[in-house]
One Martini backbone bead per residue (centre of mass of N, CA, C, O) as a GRO file, in nm:
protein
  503
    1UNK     BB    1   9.242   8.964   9.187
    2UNK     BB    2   9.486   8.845   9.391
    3UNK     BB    3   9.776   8.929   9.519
    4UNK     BB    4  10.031   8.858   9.585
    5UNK     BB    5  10.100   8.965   9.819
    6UNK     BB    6   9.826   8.892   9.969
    7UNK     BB    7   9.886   8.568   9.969
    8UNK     BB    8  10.104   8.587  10.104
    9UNK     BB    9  10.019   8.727  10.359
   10UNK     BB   10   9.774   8.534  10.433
   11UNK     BB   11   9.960   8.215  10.369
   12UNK     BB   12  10.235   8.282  10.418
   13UNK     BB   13  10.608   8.289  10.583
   14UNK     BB   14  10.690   8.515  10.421
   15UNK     BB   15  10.961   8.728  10.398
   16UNK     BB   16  10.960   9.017  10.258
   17UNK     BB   17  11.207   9.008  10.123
   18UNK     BB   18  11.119   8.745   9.940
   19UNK     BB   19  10.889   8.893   9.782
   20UNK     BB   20  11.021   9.074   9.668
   21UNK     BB   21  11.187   8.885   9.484
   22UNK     BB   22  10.916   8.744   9.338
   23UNK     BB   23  10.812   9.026   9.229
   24UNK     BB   24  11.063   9.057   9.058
   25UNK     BB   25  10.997   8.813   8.888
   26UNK     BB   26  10.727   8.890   8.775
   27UNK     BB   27  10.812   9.136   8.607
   28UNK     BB   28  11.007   8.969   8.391
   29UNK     BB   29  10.798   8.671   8.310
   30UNK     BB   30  10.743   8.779   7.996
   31UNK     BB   31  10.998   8.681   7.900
   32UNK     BB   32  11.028   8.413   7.938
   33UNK     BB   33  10.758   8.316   7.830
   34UNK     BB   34  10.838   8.367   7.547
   35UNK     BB   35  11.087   8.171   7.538
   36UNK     BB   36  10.894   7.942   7.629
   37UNK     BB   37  10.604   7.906   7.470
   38UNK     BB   38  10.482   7.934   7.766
   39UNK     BB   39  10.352   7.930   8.070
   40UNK     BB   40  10.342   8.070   8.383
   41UNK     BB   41  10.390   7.968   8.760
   42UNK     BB   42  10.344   8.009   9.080
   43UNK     BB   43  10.447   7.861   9.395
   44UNK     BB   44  10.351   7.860   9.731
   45UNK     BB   45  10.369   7.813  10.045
   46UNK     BB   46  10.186   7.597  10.250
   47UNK     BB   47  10.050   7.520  10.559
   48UNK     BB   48   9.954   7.205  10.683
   49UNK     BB   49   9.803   6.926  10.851
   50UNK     BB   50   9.946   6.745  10.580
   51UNK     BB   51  10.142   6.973  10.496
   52UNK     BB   52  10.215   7.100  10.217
   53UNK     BB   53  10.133   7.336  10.021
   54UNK     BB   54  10.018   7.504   9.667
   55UNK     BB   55  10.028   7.778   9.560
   56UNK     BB   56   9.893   8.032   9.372
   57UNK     BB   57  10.049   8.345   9.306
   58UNK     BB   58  10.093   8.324   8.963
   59UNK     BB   59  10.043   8.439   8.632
   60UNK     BB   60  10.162   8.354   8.282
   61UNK     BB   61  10.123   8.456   7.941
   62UNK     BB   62  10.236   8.380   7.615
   63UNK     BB   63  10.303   8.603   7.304
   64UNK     BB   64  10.415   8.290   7.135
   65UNK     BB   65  10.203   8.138   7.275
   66UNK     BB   66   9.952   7.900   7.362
   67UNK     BB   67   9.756   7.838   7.566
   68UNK     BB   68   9.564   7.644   7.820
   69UNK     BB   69   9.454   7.874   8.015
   70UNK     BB   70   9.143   8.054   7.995
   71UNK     BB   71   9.186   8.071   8.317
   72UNK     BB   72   9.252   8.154   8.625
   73UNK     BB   73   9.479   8.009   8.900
   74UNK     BB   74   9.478   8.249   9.127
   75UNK     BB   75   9.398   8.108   9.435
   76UNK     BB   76   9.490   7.799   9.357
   77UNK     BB   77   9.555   7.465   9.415
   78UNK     BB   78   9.732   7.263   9.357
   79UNK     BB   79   9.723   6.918   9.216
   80UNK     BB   80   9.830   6.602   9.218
   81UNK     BB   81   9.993   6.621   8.959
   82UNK     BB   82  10.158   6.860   9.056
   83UNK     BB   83  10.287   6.809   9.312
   84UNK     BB   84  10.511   6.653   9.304
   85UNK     BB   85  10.715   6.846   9.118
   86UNK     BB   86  10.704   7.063   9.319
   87UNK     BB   87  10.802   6.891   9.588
   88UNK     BB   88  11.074   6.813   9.451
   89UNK     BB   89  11.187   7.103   9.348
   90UNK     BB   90  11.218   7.219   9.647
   91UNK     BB   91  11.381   6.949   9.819
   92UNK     BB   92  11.642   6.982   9.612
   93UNK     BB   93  11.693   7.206   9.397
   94UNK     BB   94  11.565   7.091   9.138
   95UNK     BB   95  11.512   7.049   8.825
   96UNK     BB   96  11.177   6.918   8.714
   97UNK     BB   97  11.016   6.652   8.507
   98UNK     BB   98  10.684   6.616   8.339
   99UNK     BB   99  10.393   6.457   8.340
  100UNK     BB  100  10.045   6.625   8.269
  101UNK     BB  101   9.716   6.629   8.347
  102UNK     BB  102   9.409   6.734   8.175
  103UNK     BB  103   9.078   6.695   8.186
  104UNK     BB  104   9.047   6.907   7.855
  105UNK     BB  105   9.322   6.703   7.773
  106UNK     BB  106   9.452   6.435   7.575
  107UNK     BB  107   9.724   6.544   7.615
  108UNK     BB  108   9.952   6.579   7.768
  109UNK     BB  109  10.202   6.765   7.986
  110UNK     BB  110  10.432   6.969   8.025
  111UNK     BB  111  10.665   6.995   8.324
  112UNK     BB  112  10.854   7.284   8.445
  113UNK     BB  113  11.035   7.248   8.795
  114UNK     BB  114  11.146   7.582   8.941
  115UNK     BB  115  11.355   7.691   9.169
  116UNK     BB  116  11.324   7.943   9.417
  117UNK     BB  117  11.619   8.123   9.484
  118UNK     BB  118  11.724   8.227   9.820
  119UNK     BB  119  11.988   8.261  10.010
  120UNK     BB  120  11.973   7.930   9.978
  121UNK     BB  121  11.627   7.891   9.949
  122UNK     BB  122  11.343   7.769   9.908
  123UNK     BB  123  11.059   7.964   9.841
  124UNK     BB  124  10.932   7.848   9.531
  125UNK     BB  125  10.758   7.765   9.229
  126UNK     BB  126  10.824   7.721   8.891
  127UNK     BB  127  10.636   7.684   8.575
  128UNK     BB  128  10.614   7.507   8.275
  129UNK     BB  129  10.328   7.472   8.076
  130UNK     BB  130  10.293   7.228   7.796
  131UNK     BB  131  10.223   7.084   7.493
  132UNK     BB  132  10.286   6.790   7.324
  133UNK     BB  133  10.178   6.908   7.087
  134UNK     BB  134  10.288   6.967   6.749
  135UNK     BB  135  10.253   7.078   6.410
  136UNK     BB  136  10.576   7.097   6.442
  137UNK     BB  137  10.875   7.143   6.419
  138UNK     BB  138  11.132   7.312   6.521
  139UNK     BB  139  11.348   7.576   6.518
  140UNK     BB  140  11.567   7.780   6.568
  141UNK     BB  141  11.436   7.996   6.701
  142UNK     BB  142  11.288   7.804   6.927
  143UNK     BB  143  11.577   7.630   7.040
  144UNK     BB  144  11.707   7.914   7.120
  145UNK     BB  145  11.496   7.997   7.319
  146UNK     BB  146  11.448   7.780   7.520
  147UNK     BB  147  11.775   7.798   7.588
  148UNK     BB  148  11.745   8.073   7.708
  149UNK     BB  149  11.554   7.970   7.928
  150UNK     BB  150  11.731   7.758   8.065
  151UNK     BB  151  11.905   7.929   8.191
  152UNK     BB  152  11.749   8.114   8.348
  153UNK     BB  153  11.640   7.894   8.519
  154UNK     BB  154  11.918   7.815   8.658
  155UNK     BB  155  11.928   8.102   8.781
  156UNK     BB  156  11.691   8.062   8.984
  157UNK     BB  157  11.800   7.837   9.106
  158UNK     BB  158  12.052   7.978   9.231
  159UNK     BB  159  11.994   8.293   9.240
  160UNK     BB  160  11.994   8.519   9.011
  161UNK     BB  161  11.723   8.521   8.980
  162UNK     BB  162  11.700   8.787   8.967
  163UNK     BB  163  11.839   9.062   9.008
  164UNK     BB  164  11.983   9.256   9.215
  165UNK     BB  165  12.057   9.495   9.129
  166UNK     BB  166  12.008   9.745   8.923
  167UNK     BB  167  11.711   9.740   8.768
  168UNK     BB  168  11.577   9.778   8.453
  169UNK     BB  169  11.255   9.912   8.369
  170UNK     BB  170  11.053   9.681   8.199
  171UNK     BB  171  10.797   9.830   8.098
  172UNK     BB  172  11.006   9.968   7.855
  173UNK     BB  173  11.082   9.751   7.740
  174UNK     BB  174  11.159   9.505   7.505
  175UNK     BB  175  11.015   9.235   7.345
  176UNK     BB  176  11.087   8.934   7.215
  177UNK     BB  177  10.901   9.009   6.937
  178UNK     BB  178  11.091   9.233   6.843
  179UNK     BB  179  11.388   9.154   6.890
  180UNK     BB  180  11.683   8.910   6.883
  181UNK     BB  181  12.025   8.873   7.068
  182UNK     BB  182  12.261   8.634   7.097
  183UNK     BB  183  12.564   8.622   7.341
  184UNK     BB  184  12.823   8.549   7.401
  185UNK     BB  185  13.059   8.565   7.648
  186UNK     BB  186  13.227   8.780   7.405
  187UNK     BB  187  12.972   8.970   7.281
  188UNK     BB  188  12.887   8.783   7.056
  189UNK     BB  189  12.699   8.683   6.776
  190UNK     BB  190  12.506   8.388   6.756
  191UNK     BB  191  12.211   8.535   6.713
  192UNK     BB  192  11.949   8.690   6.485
  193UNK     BB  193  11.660   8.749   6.446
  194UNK     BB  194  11.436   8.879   6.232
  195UNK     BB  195  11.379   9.135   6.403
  196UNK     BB  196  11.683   9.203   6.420
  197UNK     BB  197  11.742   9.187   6.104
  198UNK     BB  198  11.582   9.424   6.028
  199UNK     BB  199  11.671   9.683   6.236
  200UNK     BB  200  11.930   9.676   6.087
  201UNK     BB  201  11.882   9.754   5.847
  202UNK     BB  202  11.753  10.031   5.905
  203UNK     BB  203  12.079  10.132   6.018
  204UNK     BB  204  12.266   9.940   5.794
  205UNK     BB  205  12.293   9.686   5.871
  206UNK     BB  206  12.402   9.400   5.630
  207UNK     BB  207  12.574   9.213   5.778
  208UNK     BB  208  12.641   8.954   5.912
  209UNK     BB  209  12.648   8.897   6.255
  210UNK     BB  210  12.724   8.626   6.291
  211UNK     BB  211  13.045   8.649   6.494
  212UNK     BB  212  13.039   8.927   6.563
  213UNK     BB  213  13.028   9.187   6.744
  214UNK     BB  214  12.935   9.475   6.830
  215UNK     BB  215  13.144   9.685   6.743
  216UNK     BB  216  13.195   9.576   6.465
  217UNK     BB  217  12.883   9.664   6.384
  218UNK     BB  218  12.783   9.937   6.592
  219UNK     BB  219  12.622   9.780   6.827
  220UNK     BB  220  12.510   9.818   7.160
  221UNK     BB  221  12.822   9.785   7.331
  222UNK     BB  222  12.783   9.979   7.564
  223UNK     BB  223  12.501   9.791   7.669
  224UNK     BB  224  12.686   9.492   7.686
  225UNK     BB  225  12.919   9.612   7.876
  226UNK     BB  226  12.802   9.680   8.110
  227UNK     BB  227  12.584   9.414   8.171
  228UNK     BB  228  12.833   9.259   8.251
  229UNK     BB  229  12.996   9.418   8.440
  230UNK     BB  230  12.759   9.423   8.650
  231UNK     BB  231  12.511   9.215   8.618
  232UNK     BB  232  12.296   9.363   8.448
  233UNK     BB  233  12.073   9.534   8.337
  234UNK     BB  234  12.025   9.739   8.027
  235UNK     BB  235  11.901  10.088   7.914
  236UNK     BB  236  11.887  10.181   7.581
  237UNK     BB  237  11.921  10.464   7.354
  238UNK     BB  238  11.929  10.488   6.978
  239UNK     BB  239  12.071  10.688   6.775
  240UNK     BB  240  12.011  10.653   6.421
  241UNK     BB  241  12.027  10.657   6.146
  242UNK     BB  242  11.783  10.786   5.934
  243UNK     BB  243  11.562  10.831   6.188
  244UNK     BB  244  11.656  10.578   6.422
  245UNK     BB  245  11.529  10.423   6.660
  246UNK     BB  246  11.641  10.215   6.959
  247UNK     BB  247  11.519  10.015   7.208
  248UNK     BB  248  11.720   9.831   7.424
  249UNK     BB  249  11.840   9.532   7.608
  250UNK     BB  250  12.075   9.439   7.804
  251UNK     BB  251  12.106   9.055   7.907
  252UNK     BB  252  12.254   8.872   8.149
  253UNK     BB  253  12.421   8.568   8.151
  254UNK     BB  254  12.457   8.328   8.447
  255UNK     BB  255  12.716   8.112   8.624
  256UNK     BB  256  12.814   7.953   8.868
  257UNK     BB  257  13.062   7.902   9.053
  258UNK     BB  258  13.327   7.779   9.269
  259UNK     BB  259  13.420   8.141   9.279
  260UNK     BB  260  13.234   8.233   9.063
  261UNK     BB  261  13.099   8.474   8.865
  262UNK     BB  262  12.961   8.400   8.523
  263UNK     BB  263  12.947   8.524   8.201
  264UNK     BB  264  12.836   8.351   7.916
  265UNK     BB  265  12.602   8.554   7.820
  266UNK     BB  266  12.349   8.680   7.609
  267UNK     BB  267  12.051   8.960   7.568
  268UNK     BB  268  11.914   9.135   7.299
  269UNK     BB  269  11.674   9.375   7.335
  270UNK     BB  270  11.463   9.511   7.059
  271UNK     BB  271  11.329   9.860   6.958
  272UNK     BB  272  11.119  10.023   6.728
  273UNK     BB  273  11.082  10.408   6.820
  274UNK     BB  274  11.068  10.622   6.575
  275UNK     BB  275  10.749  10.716   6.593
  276UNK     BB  276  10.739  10.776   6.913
  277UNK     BB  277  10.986  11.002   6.874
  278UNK     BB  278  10.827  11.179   6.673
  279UNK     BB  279  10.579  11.248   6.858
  280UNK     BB  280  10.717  11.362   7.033
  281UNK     BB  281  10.875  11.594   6.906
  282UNK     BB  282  10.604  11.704   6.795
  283UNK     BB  283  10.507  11.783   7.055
  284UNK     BB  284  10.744  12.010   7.145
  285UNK     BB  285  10.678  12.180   6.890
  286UNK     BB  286  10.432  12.233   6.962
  287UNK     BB  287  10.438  12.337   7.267
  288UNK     BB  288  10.603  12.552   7.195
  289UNK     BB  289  10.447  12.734   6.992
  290UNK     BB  290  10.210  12.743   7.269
  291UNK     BB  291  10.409  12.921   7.433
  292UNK     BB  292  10.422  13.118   7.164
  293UNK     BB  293  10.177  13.271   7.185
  294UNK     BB  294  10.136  13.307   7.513
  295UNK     BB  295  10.336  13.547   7.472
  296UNK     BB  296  10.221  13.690   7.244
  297UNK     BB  297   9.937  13.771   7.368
  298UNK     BB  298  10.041  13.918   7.650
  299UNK     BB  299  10.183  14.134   7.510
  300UNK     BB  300   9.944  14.242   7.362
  301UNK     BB  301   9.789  14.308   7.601
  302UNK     BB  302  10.007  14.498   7.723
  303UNK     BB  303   9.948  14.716   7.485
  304UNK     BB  304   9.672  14.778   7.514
  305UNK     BB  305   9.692  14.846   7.838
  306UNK     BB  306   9.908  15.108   7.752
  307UNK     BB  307   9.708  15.250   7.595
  308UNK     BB  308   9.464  15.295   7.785
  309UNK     BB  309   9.614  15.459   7.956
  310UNK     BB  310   9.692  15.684   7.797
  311UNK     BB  311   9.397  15.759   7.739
  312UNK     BB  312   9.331  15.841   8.014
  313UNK     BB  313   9.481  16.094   8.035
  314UNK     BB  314   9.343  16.244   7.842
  315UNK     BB  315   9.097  16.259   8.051
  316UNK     BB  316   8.843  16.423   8.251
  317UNK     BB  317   8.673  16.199   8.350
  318UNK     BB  318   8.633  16.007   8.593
  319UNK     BB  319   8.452  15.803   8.507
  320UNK     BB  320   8.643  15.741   8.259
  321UNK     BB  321   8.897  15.651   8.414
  322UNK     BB  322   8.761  15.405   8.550
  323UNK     BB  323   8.712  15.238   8.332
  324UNK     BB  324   8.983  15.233   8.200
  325UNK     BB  325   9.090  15.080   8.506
  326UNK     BB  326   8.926  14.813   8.436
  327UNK     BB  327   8.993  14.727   8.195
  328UNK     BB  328   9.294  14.717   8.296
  329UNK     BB  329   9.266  14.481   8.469
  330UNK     BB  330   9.150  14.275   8.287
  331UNK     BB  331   9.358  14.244   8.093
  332UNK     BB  332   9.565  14.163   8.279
  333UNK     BB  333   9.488  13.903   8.393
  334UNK     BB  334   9.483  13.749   8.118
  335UNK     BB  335   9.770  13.782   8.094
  336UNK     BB  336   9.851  13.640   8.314
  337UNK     BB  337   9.771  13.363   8.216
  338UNK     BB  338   9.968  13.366   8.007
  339UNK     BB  339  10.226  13.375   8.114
  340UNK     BB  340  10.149  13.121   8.295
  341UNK     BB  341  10.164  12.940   7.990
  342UNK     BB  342  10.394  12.943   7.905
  343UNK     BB  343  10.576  12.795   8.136
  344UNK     BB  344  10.395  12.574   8.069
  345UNK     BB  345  10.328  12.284   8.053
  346UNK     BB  346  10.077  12.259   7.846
  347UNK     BB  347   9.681  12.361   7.924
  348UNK     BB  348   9.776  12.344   8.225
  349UNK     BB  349   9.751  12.536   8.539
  350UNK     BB  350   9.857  12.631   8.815
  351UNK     BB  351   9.631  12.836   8.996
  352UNK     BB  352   9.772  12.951   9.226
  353UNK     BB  353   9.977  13.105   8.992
  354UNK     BB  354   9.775  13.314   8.953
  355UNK     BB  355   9.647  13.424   9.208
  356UNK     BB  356   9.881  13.529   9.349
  357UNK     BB  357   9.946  13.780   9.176
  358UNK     BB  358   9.669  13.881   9.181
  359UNK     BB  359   9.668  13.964   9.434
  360UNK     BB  360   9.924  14.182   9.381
  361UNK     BB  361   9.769  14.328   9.232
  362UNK     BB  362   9.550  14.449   9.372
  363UNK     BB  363   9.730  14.551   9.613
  364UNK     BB  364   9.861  14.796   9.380
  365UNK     BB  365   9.548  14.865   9.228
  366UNK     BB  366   9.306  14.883   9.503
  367UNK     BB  367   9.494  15.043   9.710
  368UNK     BB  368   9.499  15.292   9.931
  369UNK     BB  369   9.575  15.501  10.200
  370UNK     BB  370   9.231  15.498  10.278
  371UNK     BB  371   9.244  15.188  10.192
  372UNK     BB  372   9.409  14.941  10.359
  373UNK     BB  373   9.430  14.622  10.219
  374UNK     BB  374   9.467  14.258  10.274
  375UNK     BB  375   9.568  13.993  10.070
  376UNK     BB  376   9.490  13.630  10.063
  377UNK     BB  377   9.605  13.301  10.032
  378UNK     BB  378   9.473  12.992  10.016
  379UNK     BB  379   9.563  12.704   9.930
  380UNK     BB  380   9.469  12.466   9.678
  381UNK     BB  381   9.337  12.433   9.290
  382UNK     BB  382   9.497  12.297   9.118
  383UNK     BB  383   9.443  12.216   8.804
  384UNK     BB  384   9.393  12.408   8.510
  385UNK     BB  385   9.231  12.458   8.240
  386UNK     BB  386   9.238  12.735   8.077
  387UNK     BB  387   8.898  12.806   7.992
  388UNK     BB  388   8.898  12.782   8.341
  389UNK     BB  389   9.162  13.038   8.438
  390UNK     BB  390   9.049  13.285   8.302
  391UNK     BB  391   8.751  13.347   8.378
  392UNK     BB  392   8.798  13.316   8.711
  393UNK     BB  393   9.027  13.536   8.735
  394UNK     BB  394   8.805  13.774   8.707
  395UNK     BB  395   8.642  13.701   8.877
  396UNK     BB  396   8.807  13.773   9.130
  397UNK     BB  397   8.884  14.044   9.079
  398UNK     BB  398   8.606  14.147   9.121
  399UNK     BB  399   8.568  14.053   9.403
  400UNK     BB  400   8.800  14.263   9.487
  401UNK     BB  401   8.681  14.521   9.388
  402UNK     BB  402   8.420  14.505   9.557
  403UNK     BB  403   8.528  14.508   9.811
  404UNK     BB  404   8.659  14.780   9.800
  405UNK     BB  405   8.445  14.953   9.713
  406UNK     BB  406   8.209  14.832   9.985
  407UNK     BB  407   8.368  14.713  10.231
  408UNK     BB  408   8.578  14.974  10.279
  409UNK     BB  409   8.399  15.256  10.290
  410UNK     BB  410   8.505  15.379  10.602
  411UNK     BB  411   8.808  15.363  10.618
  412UNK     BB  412   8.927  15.103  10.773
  413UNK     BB  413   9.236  14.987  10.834
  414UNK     BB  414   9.166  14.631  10.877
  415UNK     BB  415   9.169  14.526  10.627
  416UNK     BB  416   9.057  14.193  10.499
  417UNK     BB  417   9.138  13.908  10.231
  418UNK     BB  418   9.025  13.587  10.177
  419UNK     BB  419   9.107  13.295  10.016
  420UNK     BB  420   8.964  13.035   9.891
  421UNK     BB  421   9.130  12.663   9.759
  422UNK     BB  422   8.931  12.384   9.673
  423UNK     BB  423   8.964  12.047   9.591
  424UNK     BB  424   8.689  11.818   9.463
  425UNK     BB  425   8.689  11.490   9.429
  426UNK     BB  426   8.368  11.386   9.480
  427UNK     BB  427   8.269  11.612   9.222
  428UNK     BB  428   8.454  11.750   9.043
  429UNK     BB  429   8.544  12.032   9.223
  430UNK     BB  430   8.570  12.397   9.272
  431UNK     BB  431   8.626  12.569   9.607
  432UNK     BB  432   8.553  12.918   9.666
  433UNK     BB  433   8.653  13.173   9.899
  434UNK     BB  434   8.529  13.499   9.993
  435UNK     BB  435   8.651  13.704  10.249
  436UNK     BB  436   8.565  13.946  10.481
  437UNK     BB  437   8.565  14.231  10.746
  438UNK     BB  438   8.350  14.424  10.661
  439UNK     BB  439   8.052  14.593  10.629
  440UNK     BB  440   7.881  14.398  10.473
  441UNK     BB  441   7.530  14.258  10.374
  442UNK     BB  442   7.284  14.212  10.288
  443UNK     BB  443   7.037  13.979  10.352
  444UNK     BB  444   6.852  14.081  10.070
  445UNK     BB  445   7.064  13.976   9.904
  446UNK     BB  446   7.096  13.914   9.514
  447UNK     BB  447   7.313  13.816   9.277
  448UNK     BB  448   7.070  13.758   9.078
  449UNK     BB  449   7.026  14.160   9.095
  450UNK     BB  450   7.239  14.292   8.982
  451UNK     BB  451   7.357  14.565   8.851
  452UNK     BB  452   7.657  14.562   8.851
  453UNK     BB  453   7.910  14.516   8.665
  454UNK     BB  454   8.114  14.348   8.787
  455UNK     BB  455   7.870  14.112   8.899
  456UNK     BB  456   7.759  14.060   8.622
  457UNK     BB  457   8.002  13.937   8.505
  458UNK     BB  458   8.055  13.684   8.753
  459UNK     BB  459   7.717  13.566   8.697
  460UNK     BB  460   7.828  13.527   8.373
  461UNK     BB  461   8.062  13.341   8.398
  462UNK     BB  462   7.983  13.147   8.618
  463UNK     BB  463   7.709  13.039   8.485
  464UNK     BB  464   7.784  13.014   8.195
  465UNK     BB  465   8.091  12.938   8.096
  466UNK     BB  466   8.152  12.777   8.421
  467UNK     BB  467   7.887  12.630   8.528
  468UNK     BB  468   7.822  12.741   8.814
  469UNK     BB  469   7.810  12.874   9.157
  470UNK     BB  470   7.684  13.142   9.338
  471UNK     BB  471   7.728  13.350   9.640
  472UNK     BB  472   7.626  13.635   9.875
  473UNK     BB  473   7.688  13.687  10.198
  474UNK     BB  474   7.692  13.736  10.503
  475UNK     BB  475   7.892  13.705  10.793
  476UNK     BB  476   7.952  13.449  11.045
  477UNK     BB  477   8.104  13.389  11.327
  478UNK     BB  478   8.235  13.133  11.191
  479UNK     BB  479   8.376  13.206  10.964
  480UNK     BB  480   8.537  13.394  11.077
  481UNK     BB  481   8.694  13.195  11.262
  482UNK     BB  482   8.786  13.016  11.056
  483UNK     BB  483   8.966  13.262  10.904
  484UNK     BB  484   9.079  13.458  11.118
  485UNK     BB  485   8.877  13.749  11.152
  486UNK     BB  486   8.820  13.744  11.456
  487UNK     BB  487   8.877  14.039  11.688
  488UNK     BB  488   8.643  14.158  11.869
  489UNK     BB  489   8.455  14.380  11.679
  490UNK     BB  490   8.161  14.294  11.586
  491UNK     BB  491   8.208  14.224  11.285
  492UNK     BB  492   8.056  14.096  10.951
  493UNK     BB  493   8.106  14.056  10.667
  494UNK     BB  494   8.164  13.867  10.334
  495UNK     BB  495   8.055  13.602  10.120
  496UNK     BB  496   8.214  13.428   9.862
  497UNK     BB  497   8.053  13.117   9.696
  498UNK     BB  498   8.214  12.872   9.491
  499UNK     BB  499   8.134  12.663   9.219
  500UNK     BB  500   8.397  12.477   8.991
  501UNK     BB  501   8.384  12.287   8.753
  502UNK     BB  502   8.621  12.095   8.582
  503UNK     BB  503   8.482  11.907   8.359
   0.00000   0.00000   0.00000
């Protein structure tokens, strides 16, 4: 279904401004709709070699009352009986009511043509239509309710409405079916709905609200004293007691006069978010848990780490030594996970924040004097949640211990290793390309002929746990060129290119 904007922009003269004003009103007409127990289509001029027609370019239908309309009738064109009364109240700018027939509907219907003023021009015409069959008398709640559409509309017809300054969110306010009140211009309570008064009674408030202002009441006074003074809705949340939240929006009904705008009335609507605010609090207290447990499980990886390095220096062997510190940095890597979801909101880290630290941790212990290499991270590789980015983490820390090991084995002192991080939306995954500039690998290596320890952990990780896949290749002169590693020393490099699903 074609949006307003794309409506105006393809049939109708009108300027950006006037749109935007449109769209403003579109935003709220589900508050008027619920009002009005009844349709509401909008319609925009276009020109034609006829004269004037009418396009729909919006319609909402009451959650408060029954449609007429079974299907859409956004970009189509008014018909003989509706054209009459919306090009009277364009051409007048006055509001105008008639009946229509429709050809499924054996009772006429009612149409009330309101006139959208902007600037002083009528930009558009919006309708009202409703059957005219009615199973009961209309009651309080029915007949306040419309008299509040009909403020709302006069306030459309003279350019009130939407309103120009400051407007709160609407798609977050409560709706007229959650409980509404009504107030006068000195911010007395007129009515208050069945749901309104029952709102009230959860908060403790059982005496009759009907004359009393906000103030006496001791309920919403602030956000309806602004919105007053404002001449704008205005969005509060209130905590009552009880452990009762109410999600408030005082709005003002406003009247042109002949020197100035004055406020007439108001409307409150509310909406108790009780169990939604609980559930919030509920989330923060999980989320604060879920963030000390891996505090605390960083600790203790920490702790852990610290005994074996004390192990470590009490052996005599090297080669148990060297065991002992790929073990001390594989711990440390997976603490470093934790330490950076403590940090995070939920259980997703963005990876970036992982890699940055690991290469650090490399640059510190696994370069020596004798063999200087530079670590560097390009990219950002998105959030990942936690159980792919600990066994991730371990896999690159071995492909860059891998490096060491292997690549700069000549000790040659400009040894670069360069991590590549991008994020494939169109197969959604994970792609990692970890480049150097070392003494390269053999043509007929296979990484899933492997094996050394170090290897075995990543083609095991990358294949088993996160689903992925490895390659690892001799470095082409394109590669180098693309990494920025070609120095024209006729270097040939290795490629370690891993692609991991992330969902």
């Amino acid at each position: 279904m074609p949006t307003l904007l794309e409506l105006t922009s393809e049939h109708t003269a009108l300027s950006d401004d006037e749109v935007v004003h449109l769209t403003s009103l579109i935003s709220e007409w589900g508050m008027l709709a619920d009002f009005s127990f009844s349709d509401l289509l909008l319609y925009v001029p276009v020109a034609s070699a006829g004269g004037t027609n009418w396009l729909t370019a919006s319609q909402v239908r009451a959650a408060t009352g029954q449609t007429l309309y079974q299907s859409d009738l956004v970009g189509e064109y008014a018909d003989d009986t509706d054209r009459p009364f919306i090009a009277a109240a364009a051409q007048s700018g006055q509001i105008q009511k008639g009946e229509i027939t429709l050809p499924y509907l054996e009772a006429p219907v009612n149409m009330t043509a309101i006139p959208v003023m902007h600037e002083g021009k009528t930009i558009a015409v919006l309708t009202r239509e409703v059957s005219t069959v009615s199973g009961r008398r209309p009651g309080q709640l029915e007949r306040t309710y419309l008299s509040i559409f009909d403020d709302f509309a006069n306030m459309i017809a003279t350019g009130l409405f939407p309103y120009a300054g400051r407007v709160a969110d609407s798609s977050v306010a409560p709706r007229v079916g959650d409980g509404v009140i009504v107030l006068d211009g000195s911010a007395r309570v007129r009515y208050a709905s069945p749901n309104a008064v029952s709102a009230l009674h959860r908060i403790g408030i059982r005496a009759n609200a009907v004359g009393q202002s906000l103030a006496e009441l001791g309920f919403a006074q602030d956000a309806a004293r602004v919105s007053f003074e404002r001449r704008e809705p205005v969005v509060e949340e209130l905590d009552q007691e009880h452990d009762v939240t109410l999600l408030v929006r005082s709005i003002p009904i406003l009247k042109r006069g002949a020197r100035a705008t004055n406020v007439i009335g108001g409307v409150v609507l509310m909406r108790d978010v009780s169990e939604l605010r609980r559930r919030d609090r509920l989330i923060l207290t999980k989320d604060a848990t879920i963030k000390e447990i891996h505090h605390r499980v960083k600790n203790n990886l920490q702790t852990i780490s610290s005994l074996l390095r004390l192990q470590g220096r009490r052996l005599s062997s090297d080669e148990a030594k060297d065991a002992i510190a790929d073990s001390v940095r594989r711990i440390r890597t997976i603490a470093l996970v934790h330490e950076t979801l403590s940090r995070e909101p939920g259980e997703d880290v963005a990876f970036v924040e992982i890699v940055r630290p690991l290469i650090q941790l490399s640059q510190e212990s696994l370069q020596s004097s004798d063999r200087p290499v530079r670590f560097e991270v390009r990219g950002d590789g998105g959030r990942l949640p936690a159980t792919i980015a600990t066994p991730l983490s371990v896999v690159i820390l071995e492909l860059l211990q891998n490096v060491v090991d292997h690549a700069f084995g000549d000790k040659r002192r400009d040894g670069v290793v360069r991590v590549f991080l991008a994020r494939d939306t169109d197969d959604d995954a994970l792609h990692i390309r970890v480049i150097d500039n070392g003494v390269g690998v053999d043509e007929q290596f296979d990484i899933s002929r492997a094996t050394g320890l170090g290897l075995s952990i990543v083609r095991t990780l990358v294949t088993t746990e996160l689903g992925g896949t490895i390659s690892m290749r001799p470095a082409s002169n394109a590669d180098l060129v693309d990494a920025a590693l070609d120095d024209g020393s006729g270097q040939v490099g290795t490629v370690v290119d891993l692609r991991i699903p992330t969902e």
